[in-house]
N, C-alpha and C positions, 0 to 999 in steps of 0.2 A: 339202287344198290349202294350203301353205305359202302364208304373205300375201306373198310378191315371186311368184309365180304368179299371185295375186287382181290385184294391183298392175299385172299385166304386161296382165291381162285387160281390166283399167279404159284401160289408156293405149293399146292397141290398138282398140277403143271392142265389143271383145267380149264384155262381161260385160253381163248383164242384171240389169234394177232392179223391186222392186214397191214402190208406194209406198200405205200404207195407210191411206186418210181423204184425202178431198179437198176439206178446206174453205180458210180463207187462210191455213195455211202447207201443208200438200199438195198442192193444184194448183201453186202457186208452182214447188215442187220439183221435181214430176212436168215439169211443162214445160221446166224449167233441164235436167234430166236429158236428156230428149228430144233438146233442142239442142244439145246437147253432143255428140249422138252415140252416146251409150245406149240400146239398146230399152229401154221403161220400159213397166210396164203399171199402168197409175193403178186403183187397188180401191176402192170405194166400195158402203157398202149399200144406197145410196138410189139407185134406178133412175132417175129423173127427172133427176136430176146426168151420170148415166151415159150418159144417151141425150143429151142437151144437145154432151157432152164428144165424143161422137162423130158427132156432126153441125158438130162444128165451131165451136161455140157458148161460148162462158166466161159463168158466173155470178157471175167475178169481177174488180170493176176494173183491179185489178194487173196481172191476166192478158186481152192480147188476145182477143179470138175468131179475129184472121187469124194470131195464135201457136200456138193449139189448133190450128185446121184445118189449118195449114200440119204438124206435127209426125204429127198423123192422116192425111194425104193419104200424106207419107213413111214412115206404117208404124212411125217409132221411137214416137209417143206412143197405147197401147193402150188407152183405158176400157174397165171390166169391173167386175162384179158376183162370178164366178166364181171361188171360190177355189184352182180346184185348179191355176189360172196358178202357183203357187207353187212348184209339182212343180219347174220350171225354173229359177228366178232364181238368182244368184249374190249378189244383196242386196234383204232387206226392210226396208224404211224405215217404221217408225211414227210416224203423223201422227196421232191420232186426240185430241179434247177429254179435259180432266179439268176436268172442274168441280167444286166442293165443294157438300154439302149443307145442308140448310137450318138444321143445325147447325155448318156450318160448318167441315167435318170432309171431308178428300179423298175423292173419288168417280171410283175405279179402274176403274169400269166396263168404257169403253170399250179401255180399255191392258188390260186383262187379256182380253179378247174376240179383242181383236188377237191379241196376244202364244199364246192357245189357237189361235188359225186359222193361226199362223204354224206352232207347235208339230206339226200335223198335218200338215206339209209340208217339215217343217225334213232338210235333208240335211248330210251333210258338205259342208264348206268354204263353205258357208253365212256370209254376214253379218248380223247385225241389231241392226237401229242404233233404239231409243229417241227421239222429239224431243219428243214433246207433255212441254210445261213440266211437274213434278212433286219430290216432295220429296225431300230427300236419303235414298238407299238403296235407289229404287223399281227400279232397273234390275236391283240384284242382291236383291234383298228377291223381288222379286214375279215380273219377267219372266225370271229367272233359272230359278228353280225348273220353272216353267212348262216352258223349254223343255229342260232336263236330264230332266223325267221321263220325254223319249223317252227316254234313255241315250245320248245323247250328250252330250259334256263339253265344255263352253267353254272354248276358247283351245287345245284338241288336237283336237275335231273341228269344232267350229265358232267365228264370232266376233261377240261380242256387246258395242257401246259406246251410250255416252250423247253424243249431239250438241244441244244447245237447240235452238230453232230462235229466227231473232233476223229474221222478218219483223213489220215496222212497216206494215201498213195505208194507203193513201195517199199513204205515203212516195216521192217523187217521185225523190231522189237515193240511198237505199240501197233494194237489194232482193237478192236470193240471190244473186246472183254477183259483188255488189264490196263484200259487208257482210264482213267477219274470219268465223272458223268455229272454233268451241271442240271436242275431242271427247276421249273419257277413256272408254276401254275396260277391261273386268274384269283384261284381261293387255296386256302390252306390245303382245303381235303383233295381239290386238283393237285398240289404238289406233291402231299402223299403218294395216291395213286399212282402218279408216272412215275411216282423214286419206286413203287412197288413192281413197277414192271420192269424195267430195267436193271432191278436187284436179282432179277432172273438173268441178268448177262454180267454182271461183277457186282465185287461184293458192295453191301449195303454200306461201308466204311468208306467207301469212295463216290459214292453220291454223294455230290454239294448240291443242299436244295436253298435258293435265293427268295426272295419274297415275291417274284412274280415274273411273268414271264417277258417284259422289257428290260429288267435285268440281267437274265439269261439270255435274251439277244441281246443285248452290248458287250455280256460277255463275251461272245464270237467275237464281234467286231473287234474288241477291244484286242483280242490275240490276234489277229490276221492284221490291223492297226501298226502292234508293234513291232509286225513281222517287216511290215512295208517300210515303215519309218526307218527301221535300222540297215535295210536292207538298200534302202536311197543314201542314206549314211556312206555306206560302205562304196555306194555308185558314183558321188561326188567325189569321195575322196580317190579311187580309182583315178580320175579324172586331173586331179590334181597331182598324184606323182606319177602318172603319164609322162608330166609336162617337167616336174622336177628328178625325174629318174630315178623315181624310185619303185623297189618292186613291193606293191600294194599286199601281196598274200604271203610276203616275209616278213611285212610286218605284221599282220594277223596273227599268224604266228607265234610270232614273239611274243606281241600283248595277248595270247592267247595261252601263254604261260604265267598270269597271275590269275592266283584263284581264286581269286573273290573280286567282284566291281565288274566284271568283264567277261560279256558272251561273244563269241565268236560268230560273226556276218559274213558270207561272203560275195565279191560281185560276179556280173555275168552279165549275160545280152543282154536282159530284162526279165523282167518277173513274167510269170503265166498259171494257167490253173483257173479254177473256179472264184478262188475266194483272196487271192489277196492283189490280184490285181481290178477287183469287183467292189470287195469292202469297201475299201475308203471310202468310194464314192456312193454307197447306200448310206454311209455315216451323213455324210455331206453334205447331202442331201436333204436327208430328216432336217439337219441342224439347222438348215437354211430358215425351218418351218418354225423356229425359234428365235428369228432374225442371231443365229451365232452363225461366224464361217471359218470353218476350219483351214485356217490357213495353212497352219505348218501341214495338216495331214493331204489336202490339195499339191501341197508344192510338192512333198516324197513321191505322191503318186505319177506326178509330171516328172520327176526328178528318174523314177524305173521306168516311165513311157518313152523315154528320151535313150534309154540303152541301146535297142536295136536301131537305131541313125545313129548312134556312137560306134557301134560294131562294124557297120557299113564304111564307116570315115578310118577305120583301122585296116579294113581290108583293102579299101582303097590306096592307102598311104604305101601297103604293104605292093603292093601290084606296084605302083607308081616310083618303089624303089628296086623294084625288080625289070623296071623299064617296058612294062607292060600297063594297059590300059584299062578301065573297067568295062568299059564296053567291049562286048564280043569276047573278053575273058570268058574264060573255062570255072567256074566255081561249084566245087562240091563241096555240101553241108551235112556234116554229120549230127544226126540225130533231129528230129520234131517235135518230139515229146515237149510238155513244158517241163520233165526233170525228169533227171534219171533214171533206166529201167521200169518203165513205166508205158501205157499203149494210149496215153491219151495226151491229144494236143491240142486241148483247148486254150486260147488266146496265149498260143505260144510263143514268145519272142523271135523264135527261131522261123517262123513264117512271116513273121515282117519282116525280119532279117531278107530272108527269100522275097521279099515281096519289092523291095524298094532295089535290090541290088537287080533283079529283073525290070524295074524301072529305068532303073539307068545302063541296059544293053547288054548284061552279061548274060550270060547262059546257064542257068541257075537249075542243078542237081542236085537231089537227096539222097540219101540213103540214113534208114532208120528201120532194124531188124525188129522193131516192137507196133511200127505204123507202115503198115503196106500202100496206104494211098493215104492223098489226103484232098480235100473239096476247099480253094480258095474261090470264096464267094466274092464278085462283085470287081474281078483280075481282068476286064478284056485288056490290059494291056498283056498277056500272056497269050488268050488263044484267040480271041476276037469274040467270046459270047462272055453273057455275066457270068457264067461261073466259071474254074477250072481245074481238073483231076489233075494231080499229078501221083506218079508213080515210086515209089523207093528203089533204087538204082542198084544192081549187085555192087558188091566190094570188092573190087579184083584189084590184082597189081597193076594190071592195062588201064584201069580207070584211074587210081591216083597217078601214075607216070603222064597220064595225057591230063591231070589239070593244071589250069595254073595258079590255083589256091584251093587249099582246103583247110575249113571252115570249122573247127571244133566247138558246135553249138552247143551239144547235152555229151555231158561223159560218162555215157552209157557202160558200165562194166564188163560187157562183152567186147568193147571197143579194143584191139593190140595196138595202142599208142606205139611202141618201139616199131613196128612193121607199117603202120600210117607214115610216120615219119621218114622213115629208111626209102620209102619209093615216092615222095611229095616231094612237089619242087618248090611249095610254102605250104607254111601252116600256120595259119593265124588261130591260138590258142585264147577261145572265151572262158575256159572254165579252169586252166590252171594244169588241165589234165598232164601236160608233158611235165610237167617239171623235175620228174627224177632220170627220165633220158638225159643222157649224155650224148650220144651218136646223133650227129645231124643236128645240131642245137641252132646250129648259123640258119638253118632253115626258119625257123619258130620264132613269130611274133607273139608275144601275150595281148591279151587287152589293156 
């Protein structure tokens, strides 16, 4: 099928979509697609998601439940487990995690799983579009091959691009259909196509389409890059008038009042999330395959790895001037998430944080109204097996009164800073949150 036929099929809202992996940038999608007027059938391996999704139900903030149910009720939004929904679609959209391992080295897993389920179902005039973040070349390096070895040829029988995906988490004023859309296809008429299909979710004037889809993956990197970079920035310097007393987020501030030259960073325990504490090192990797090594972008990432044993060295100082110990202290930590208002804590600072100050004998407490439990793998210094549950702790006055630190890791908006404070006997501030309290100040360390 020639792409002004694909083209013609999207703007008639005839063409159908499978979107694969349905966590916070998959469902997002899968739903933008729905309302749009696409049949879209959402894939997912995990049956619990599946059945949620189809009862009507979201497991994710960004996305309603009366968004889901209403998109399900009319039939355009499908959950499914079953892959052979694929026989039909006219485009399959990968959504699925890359995480790196513990070496620190890209972990294809789940893109390659995809990319083989799609392969089995792959027909002519077929789309498939790449989102999950990953290093430059993965689209034709890996998911390429994959899906040629049916025998059929990208860009004469089918079409295959790279799109990032650019959903932000919590983010209140951007989300898939007024955020710009990158996409960079193997061939021209693949670039069309996927600008064609996601001109079904914002306008055609906010597609940037690049010359191919290794461009469009560096462009990810390239922004989560400079998120790190400046964000390590702001972590050294933190560090630096620590030591010279000065306060670090006054002068942000400040310099945050010229309006040109200058964005605004700010620091914290450590970076968390999927993708910017992941990037660098998919960049870094690649580049290695170039004999380049990125040094400065290595150092920023060592540079926000190194926050949460800074936060730890703060809390302690703080304890230690209060004539109390870290071991066998009382610490409670507000919030898990890797960032505010938000129910996901993936490689969260805030659980290292937790992890090493249980290391060194305190008695280490959560509470986070958005993460009801959380699974630290590989802890028997907590419970004596490899892994460990822990629970999110109510918030009561009885509970700050009996610590003897509490911990402002994520500053969560539901969080009453002035009633935290009022009944804490410390509070070691990572995120800046108090700073308009007045009552209780002498309590309040910043980082």
């Amino acid at each position: 099928m020639p792409h002004r036929a694909f083209t013609q099929k999207v703007e008639t809202k005839q063409a159908t979509v499978a979107v694969i992996g349905l966590g916070y940038v998959g469902l997002p999608i899968a739903v933008a697609f729905a309302e749009s007027g696409l049949t879209t059938v959402a894939l997912d391996i995990d049956h619990e998601k599946v059945d949620r999704l189809r009862r009507g139900v979201s497991y994710i903030p960004d996305v309603s439940s009366d968004a889901v149910a209403a998109q399900v009720q009319e039939g355009r939004l499908l959950p499914g487990t079953d892959e052979a929904v694929l026989d039909g679609m006219d485009a399959a959209v990968i959504c699925v995690p890359t995480p790196f391992t513990k070496a620190k080295s890209p972990d294809l897993t789940a893109v390659v799983a995809a990319a083989e389920m799609v392969a089995r179902h792959l027909r002519s005039g077929q789309l498939v579009v790449l989102q999950s973040t990953t290093y430059p070349g993965t689209t034709e390096e890996v998911v390429r091959p994959i899906l040629e070895r049916t025998g059929l040829e990208v860009g004469r029988d089918f079409f295959l691009a790279f799109s990032p995906e650019r959903i932000d988490p919590g983010n209140r004023r951007y989300g898939v259909t007024n955020t710009p859309k990158v996409v960079g296809g193997c061939t021209p008429a693949c670039t069309k196509v996927c600008a064609a299909l996601f001109a079904s979710l914002i306008a055609s004037d906010q597609i940037h389409q690049v010359q191919g889809p290794r461009a469009a993956e560096m462009c990810k990197l390239l922004e989560n890059t400079f998120r790190s970079v400046n964000i390590a920035l702001v972590n050294e310097l933190l560090k630096l008038c620590d030591r010279m007393g000065i306060d670090l987020w006054e002068v942000i501030d400040a310099a945050a009042t010229k309006p040109f030259g200058f964005m605004p960073f700010y620091p914290g325990p450590g970076v968390g999330g999927h993708c910017i504490p992941v990037d660098p090192y998919y960049l870094a990797w690649k580049a290695r395959e170039y004999d380049f090594y990125t040094k400065f972008i290595e150092l920023a990432a060592e540079t926000n790895a190194s926050m949460p044993f800074y936060t730890v060295r703060k809390v302690t100082e703080a304890l230690n001037r209060a004539g109390r110990p870290v071991k066998a202290a009382k610490i409670l930590i507000l919030g898990v998430a890797f960032k505010r208002d938000i129910d996901d804590p993936r490689n969260s600072p805030a659980l290292e944080v937790l992890k090493v100050l249980a290391r060194q004998g305190a008695e280490v407490t959560y509470h986070d109204p958005y993460i009801p439990k959380v699974v630290l793998p590989e802890d028997r210094f907590l419970t004596g097996a490899s892994t460990a549950t822990l629970e999110s702790v109510p918030l009561t006055t009885a509970r700050l009164e009996a610590q003897d630190c509490v911990l402002v890791a994520v500053a969560h908006r539901c969080f009453e800073f002035p009633w935290i404070v009022r009944h804490s006997r410390l509070v070691v501030d990572a995120q800046n949150a108090t700073k308009n309290i007045e009552e209780g100040r002498e309590k309040i360390v910043k980082l």
